[in-house]
N, C-alpha and C positions, 0 to 999 in steps of 0.2 A: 431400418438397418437390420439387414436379417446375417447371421454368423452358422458355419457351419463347423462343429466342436470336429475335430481328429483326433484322432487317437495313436500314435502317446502321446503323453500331452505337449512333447516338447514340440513336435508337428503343430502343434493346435494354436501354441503361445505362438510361432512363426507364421503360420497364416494369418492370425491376427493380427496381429504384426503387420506383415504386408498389407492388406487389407486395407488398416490406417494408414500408412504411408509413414511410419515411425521412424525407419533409418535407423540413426544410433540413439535416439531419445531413451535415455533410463526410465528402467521398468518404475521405478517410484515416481514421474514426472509422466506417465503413459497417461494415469487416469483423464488427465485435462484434456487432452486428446479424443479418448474414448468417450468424453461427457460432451464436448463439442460432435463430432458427430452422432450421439444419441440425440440430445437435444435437437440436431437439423433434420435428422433423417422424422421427427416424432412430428416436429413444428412446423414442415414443409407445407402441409395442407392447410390445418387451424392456424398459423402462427404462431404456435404458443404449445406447453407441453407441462403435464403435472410432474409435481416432483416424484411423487409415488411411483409414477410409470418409468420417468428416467431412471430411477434408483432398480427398479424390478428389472431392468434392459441392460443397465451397464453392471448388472452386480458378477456375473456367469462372467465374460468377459474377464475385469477386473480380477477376477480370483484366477485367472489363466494368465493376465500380464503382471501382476504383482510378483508372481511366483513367491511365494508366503503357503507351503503349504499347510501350514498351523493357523494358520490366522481365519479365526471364528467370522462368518458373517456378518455378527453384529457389525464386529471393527472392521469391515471394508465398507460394509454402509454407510458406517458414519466418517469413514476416509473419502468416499462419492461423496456425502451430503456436504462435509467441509468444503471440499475439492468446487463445490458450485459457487459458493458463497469467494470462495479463492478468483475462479473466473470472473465474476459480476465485480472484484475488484482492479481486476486487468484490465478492465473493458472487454469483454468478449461475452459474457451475456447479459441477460437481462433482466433481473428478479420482479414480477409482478404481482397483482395482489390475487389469495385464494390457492398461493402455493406453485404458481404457473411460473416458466420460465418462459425465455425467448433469447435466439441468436442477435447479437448486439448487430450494428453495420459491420461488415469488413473494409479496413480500411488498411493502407500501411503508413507507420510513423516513424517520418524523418529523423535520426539522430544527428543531433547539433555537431556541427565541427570535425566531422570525418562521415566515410561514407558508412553506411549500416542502416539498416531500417529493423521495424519492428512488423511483424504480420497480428494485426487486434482485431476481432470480430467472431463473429460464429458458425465462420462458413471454416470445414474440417482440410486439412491441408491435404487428404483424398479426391476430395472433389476438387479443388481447383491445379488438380492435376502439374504441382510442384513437383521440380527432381527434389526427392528425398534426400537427397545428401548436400542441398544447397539449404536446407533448415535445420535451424541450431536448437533445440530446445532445451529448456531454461525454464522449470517451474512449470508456470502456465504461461509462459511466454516464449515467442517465435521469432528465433532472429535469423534473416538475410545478410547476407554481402551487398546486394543489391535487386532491385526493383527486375521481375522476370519483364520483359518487355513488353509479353503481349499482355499486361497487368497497369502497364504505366499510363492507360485511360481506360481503364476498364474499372479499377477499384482508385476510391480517392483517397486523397495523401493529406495525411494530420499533420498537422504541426508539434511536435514534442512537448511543449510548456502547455498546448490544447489538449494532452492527451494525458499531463501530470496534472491538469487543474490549477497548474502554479498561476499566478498574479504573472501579467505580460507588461512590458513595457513599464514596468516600475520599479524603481526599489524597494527594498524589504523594509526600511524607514517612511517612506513614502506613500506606502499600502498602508501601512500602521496608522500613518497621521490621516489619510481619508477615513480609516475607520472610526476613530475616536472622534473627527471632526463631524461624520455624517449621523455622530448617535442622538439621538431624541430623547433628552432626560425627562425624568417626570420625578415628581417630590415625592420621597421617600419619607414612609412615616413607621418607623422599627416596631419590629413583633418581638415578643420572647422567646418566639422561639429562632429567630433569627441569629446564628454567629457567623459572620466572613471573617476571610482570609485573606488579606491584601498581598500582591506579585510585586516584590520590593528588591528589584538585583542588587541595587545600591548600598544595601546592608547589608551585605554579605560580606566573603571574603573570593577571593578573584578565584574565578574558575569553579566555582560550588556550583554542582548540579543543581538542577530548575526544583526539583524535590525538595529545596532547602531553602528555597528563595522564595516562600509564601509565610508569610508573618499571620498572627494574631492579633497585630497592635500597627493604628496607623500613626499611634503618634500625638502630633501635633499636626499632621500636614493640611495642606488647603491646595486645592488641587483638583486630578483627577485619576484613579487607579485603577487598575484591570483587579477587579474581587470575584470570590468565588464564598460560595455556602454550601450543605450539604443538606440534600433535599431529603423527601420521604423515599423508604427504599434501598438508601444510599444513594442516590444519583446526585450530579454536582451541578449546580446554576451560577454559568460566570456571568457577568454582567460591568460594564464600566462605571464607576462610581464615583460622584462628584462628593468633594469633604468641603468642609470647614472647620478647622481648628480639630481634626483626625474624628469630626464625628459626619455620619454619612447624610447630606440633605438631599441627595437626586442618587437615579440610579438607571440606566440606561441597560433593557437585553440585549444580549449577543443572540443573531439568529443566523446560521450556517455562515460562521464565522471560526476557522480555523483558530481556535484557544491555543495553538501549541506554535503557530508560527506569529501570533500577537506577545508572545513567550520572548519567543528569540528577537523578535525587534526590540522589544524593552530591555531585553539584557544587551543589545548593541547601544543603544540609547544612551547607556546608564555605561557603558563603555567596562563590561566586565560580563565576556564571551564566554561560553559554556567549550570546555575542553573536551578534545578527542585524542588518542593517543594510539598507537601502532604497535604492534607487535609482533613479532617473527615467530611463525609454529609451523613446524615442518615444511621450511622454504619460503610459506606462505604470508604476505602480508596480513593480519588483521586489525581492523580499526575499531576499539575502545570506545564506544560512547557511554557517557552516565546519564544522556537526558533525552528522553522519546524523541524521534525526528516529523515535523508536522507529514501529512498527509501524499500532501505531490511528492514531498524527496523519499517517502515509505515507498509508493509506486515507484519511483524512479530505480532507486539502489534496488526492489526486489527484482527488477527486471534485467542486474547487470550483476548480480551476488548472493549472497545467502546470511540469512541472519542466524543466529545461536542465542541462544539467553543461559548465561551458566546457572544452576540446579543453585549451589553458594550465594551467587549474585545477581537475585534477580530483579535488580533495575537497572544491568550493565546488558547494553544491546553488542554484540560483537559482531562485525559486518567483512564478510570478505568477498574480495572482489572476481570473479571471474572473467569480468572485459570491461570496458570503458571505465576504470576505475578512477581515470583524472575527471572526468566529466561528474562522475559523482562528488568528487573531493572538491569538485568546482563548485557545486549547491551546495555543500557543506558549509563552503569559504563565503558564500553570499548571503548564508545565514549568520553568519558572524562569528560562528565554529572558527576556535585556533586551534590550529592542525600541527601534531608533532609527534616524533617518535622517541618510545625508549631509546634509552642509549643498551648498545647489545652485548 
């Protein structure tokens, strides 16, 4: 990718601009753009590209499209370095081992129940020679109206719930009860230094955020519980756990096992839904969560809105919508989220 700076700069920021094929893309949402074609123009030969060189390539650029004339090197570096780790969670690259990256497949992703796709991968919307003004960008994410034709067998088409990681063809109850039913206990024999926290919605009061709904005490129960301890480090090891009489005799790991959506089945289960709530701020709708949302509906919603976390409260995610915002409130509602607003 070679650039040629102009002078003034506001020439410079415009040919780069065109260059990438940005359109109306905000100068704060450019960088994902300008990191996908570093990374293809770098990877095109080797497959693959150091982070060092991406970072040393897109940094000159970046400080021309941010337009931030204050703003120190460091912190555009580490707005690029972010900005990859952002990608690799879109799908659109590829983080490898020794610091390398790589352009993910390009594919486009069907959204459910109306027309729109998603353009995901690591080929830069320059080269695949898109009109500019039929792409919406969103973050590090690229939304169509529809499938350019001469693209509809050329790149292949994902399926949505394939592209969130979400559990297909099942219920959120149902995913639940395979996991617990496929775990492989093995007899637990307690250390001292061993304290769990057992995930008890049941004992709570209705609508208490997930934050509130891990006990120190199992009781009396005889059973089986989602537990959690706190490692060396701080790190946390959940695990399912078989009782008798609330003391632990098996203990079964969780391995890439979604802990936050094993969360929200049990609090459907136990029939006391973690609350969301709406609220009007300058026309706009915002929705109120007090409890992390697992993994696919984090993908999902950042691809259709924007998150805030207020400075005050910060275990309160606030989420607003800028398009398909029923489709979002629809995975909300299949996690067992009850959805409602202030009165105004």
């Amino acid at each position: 990718m070679s650039l040629e700076i102009l002078c003034p700069p506001r020439r410079a920021v415009t040919a780069v601009r065109r260059h990438l094929h940005l359109g109306s893309c905000p100068p704060s949402d450019s960088r994902f753009e300008l990191l996908r074609s570093v990374v293809w123009s770098i990877a095109v030969h080797s497959g693959r590209a150091h982070v060092s060189r991406i970072l040393s390539t897109a940094l000159q650029p970046w400080e021309l499209l941010s337009e931030r004339d204050t703003a120190s090197q460091e912190m555009l570096r580490a707005e690029l370095r972010d900005a990859l780790s952002v990608l690799e969670d879109s799908g659109d690259l590829i983080a490898m081992k020794g610091g390398h990256w790589a352009p993910a497949v390009t594919r486009f992703v069907a959204l459910p129940k109306r027309p729109g796709y998603l353009l995901v991968g690591g080929a830069p919307t320059a080269l695949l020679q898109i009109d500019e003004n039929a792409v919406h960008f969103h973050g590090p994410h690229r939304h169509l109206a529809r499938r350019p034709t001469q693209f509809e067998t050329a790149l292949p088409l994902e399926d949505f719930d394939s592209w969130t990681n979400r559990p297909r063809d099942v219920s959120l109850l149902e995913w639940a009860r395979d996991v617990f039913a496929s775990c492989e206990h093995i007899p637990y024999t307690p250390e001292s230094v061993d304290a769990f926290e057992f995930y008890r919605p049941e004992s709570v009061g209705q609508g208490k955020p997930q934050f509130f709904r891990w006990s120190g005490s199992a009781e009396a129960i005889t059973g089986t519980l989602l537990a959690r301890r706190r490692r060396v480090f701080g790190a946390r090891d959940y695990r399912i756990v078989g009782l008798r009489g609330g003391r632990i005799v098996s203990t079964c790991a969780l391995h890439d096992i979604d802990i936050r959506r094993l969360m929200y089945a049990l609090d459907l289960e136990a029939d006391n839904p973690v609350m969301a709530r709406a609220i009007h701020v300058g026309g706009q709708r915002v929705w109120r969560l007090t409890s992390e949302l697992p993994r696919a509906e984090q993908r999902a919603f950042s691809a259709f809105g924007s998150l805030t976390i207020p400075d005050e409260r910060p275990f309160e995610r606030r989420w607003t919508f800028k398009r398909n915002e029923e489709l979002a409130l629809e995975m909300a509602r299949s996690l067992g989220i009850a959805l409602g607003e202030y009165a105004r």
